[in-house]
C-alpha positions as CSV (number, residue, x, y, z in Angstrom):
1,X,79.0,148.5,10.7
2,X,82.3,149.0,11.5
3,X,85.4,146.6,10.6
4,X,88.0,145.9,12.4
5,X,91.5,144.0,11.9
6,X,93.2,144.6,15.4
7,X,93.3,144.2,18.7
8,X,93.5,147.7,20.0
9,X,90.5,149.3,18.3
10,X,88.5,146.4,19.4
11,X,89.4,147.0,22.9
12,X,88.6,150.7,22.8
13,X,85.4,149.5,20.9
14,X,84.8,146.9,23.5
15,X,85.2,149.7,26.9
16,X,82.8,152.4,25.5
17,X,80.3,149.5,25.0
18,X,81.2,148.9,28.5
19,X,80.9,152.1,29.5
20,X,77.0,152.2,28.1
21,X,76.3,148.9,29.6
22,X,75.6,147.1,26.2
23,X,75.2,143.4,26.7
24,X,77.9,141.7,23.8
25,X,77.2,139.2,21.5
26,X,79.7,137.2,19.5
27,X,79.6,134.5,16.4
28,X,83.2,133.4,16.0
29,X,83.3,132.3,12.3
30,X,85.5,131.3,9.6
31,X,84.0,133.0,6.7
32,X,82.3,131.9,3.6
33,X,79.2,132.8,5.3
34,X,75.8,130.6,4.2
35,X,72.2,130.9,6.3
36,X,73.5,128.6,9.3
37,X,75.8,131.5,10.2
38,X,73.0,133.9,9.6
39,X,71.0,132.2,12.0
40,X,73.3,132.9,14.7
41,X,73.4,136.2,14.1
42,X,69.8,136.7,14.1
43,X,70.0,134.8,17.5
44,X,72.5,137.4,18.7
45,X,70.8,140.3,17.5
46,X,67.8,139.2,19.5
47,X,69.8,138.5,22.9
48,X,72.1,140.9,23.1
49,X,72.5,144.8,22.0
50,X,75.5,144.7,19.7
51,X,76.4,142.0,17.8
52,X,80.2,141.1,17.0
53,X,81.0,138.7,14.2
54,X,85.0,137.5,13.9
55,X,85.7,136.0,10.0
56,X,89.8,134.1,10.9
57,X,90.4,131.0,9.2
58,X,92.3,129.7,11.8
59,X,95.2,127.4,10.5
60,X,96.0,125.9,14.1
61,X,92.6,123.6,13.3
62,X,93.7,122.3,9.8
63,X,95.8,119.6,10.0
64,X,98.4,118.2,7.4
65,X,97.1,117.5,3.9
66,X,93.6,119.5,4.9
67,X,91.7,122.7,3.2
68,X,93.5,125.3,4.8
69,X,94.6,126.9,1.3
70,X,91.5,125.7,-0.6
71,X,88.7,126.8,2.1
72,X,86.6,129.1,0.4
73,X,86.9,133.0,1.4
74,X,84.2,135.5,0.7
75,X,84.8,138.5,2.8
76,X,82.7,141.1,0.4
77,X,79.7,139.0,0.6
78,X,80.3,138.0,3.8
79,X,80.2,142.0,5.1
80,X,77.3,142.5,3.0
81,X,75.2,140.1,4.8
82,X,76.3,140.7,7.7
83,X,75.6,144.4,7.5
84,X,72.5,143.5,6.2
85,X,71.4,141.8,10.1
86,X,72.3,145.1,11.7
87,X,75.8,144.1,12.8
88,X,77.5,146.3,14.6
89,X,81.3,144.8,14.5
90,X,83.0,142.8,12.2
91,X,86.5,141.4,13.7
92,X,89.2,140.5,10.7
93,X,92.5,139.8,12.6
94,X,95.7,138.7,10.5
95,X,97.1,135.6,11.5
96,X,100.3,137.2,12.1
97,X,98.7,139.1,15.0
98,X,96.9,136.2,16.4
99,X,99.7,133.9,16.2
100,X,102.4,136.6,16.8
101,X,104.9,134.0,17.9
102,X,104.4,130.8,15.3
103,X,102.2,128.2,15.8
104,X,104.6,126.6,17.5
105,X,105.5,128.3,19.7
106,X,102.2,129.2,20.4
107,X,100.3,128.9,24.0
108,X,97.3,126.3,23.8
109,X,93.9,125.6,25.5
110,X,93.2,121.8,25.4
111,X,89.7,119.9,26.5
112,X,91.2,116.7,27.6
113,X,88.7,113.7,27.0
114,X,85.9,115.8,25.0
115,X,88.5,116.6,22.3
116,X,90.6,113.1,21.8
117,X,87.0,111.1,21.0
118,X,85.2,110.6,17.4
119,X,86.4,113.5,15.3
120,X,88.8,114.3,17.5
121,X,90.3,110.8,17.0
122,X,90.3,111.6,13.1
123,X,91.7,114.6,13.1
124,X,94.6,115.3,16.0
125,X,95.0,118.6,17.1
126,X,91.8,119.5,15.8
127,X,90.0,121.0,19.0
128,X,93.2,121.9,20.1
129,X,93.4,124.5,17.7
130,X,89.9,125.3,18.0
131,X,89.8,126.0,21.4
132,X,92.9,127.8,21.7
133,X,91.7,129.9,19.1
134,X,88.1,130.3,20.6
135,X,89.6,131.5,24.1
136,X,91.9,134.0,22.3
137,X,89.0,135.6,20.5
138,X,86.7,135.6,24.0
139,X,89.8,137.2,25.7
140,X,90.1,139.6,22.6
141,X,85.7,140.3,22.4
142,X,84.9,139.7,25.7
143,X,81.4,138.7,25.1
144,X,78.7,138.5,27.4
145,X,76.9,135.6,24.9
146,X,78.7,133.5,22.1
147,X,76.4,131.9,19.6
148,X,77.7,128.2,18.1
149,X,75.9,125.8,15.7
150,X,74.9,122.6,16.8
151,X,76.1,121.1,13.7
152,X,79.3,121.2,15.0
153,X,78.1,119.3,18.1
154,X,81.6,117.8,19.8
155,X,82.7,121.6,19.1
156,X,79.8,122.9,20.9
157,X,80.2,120.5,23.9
158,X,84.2,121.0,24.2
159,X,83.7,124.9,24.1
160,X,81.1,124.6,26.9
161,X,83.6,122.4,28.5
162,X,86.4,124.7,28.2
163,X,84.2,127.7,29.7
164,X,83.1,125.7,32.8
165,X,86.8,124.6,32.8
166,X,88.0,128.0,32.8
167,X,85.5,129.7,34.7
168,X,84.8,132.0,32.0
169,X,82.1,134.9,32.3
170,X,79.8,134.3,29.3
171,X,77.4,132.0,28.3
172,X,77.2,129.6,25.7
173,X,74.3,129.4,23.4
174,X,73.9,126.2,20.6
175,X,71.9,127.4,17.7
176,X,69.8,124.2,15.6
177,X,71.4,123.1,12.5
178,X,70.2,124.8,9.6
179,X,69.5,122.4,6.6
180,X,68.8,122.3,2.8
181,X,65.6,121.4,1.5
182,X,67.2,117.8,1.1
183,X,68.0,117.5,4.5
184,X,72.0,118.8,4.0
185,X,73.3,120.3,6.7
186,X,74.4,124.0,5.8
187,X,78.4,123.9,5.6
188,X,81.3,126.2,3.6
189,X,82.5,122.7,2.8
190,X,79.4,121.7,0.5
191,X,80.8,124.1,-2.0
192,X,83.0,121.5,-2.5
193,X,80.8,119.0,-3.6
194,X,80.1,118.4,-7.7
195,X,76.8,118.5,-8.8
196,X,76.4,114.5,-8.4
197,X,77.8,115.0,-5.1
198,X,75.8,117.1,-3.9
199,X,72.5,115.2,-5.5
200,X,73.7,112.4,-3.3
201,X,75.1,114.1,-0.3
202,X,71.7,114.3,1.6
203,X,71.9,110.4,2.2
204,X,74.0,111.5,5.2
205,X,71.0,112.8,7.3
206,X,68.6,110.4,5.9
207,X,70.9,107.5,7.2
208,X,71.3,109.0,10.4
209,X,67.4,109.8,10.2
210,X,66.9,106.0,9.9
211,X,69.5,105.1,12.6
212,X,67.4,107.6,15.1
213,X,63.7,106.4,13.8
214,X,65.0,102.8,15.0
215,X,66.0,104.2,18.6
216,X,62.3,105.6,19.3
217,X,61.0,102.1,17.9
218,X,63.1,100.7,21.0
219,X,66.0,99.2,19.4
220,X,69.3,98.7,21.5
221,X,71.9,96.4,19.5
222,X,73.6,99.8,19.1
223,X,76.4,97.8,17.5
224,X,74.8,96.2,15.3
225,X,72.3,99.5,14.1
226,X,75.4,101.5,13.1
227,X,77.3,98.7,11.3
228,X,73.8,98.1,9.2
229,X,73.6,101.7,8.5
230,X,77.4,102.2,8.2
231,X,77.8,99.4,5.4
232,X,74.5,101.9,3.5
233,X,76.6,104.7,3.5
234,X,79.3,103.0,2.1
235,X,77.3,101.1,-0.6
236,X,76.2,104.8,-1.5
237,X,79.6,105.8,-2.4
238,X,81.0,107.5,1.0
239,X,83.5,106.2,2.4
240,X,82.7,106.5,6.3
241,X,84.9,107.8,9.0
242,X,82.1,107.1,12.0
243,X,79.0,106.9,12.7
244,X,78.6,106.8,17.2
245,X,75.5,106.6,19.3
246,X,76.5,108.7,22.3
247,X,75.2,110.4,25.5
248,X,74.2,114.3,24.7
249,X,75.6,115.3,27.6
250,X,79.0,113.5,28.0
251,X,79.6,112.3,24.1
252,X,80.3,109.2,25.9
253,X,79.2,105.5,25.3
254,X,75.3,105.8,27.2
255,X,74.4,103.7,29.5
256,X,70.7,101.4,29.1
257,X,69.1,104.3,31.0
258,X,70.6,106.9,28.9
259,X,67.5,109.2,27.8
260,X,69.3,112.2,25.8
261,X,71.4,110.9,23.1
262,X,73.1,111.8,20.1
263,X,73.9,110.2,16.6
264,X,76.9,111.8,14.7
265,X,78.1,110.4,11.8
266,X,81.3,112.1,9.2
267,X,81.6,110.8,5.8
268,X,84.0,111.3,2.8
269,X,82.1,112.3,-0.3
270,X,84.6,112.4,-3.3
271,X,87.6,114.6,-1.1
272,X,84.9,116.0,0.8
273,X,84.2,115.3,4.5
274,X,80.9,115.7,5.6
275,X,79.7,115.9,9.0
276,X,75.8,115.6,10.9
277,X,74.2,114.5,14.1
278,X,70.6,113.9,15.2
279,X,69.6,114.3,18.7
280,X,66.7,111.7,20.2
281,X,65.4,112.7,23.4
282,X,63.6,109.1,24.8
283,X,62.0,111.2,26.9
């Protein structure tokens, strides 16, 4: 497995691969790998012929007062599982080279809409920074697949958008959330939980569970489901940000007919924010 921290060699990588006819496969990661990652790259590895993994922790997607310094970096252990799957390329940049110019100064790629809603009402800038950063690394890998978790599901849906947008060669793959035993969705950021955290952090897919059982029994005072499940959380010791019922497809408000839909829900536990979704298909 080879590892790589700039452009150039990747490029030269990139043509002989070319130059076989390899079909490319890329999971764009931030490190701190856990099994959720892993499953991507096993979804990779059984799509494509040679499997690129980037590890940047992009600071253009942390805003003020967020983890940038504290997010947990593992890059031994992360190399060693990855090498482990049969990876064939492991893409370490410096920020200097990715943001040669300053953040800002820096060029952006923005997903108007998709990127201003739910978390992206939170947290400004967020998907700003993750797009931008997202096209830079396709422009850099040039994949012919790129493998995302659906745990991140407004991510997933304003990448897709910003391919379609950008007529972009490469498809888009979403990869189910991996979970604890408990229910927790896989995350770098549950290391940050304490022990009594993390014995109560499950209640965030359980809620969610509830808010989706209630769907398929036909309830439609959509209002009045999240507030009831909302106040739960809350009485649990989270302090909410949202919970939303929104179309799959659009993220938007659904309409009665609406058959695809999502639930996503992100929660503070302690100084740690937590996010989930749900899909129900009333089909």
């Amino acid at each position: 497995m080879q590892v790589i921290n700039e452009i150039l060699p990747l490029r030269e990588q990139r043509r002989k691969w070319q130059i076989e006819g390899k079909v490319i496969g890329f999971v764009p990661t931030m490190g701190n790998l856990h099994d959720g990652h892993l499953d991507l790259v096993r979804r990779a590895r059984e799509k494509c012929d040679v499997v690129v993994v980037s590890i940047f922790v992009n600071p253009m997607q942390f805003g003020p007062n967020e983890d940038l310094d504290a997010y947990p970096r593992t890059m031994d252990a992360d190399c060693k599982a990855l090498e482990a799957l049969g990876v064939n390329c492991v893409f370490v940049p410096k920020v200097e080279d990715i943001y040669a110019r300053g953040l800002e100064q820096q060029t952006f790629v923005e997903v108007p809409g998709l990127s201003y809603m739910i978390c992206g009402a939170s947290r400004p800038g967020h998907f700003r920074g993750v797009a931008t950063i997202v096209c830079k690394l396709f422009n850099m890998v040039q994949p012919n697949h790129a493998f995302f978790g659906e745990k991140d599901f407004q991510q997933l849906q304003v990448i897709k958008g910003m391919v379609q947008d950008l007529s972009m060669n490469l498809t888009i793959h979403g990869v189910p959330t991996r979970r604890e035993e408990d229910g927790l969705a896989m995350s770098s950021r549950n290391n940050y939980l304490s022990v009594e955290e993390r014995q109560r952090a499950s209640r965030i897919y359980e809620t969610i569970s509830l808010v989706a059982d209630a769907i398929l029994q036909g309830r439609r005072d959509f209002t009045a489901l999240i507030a009831e499940h909302k106040a739960l959380l809350n009485q649990s010791g989270f302090k909410v940000d949202y919970i939303e019922i929104r179309s799959a497809s659009t993220l938007l408000h659904p309409s009665h007919e609406e058959k695809n839909l999502v639930i996503l829900c992100a929660a503070f536990l302690g100084k740690t924010r937590l996010i989930d979704n749900i899909q129900v298909d009333l089909d």
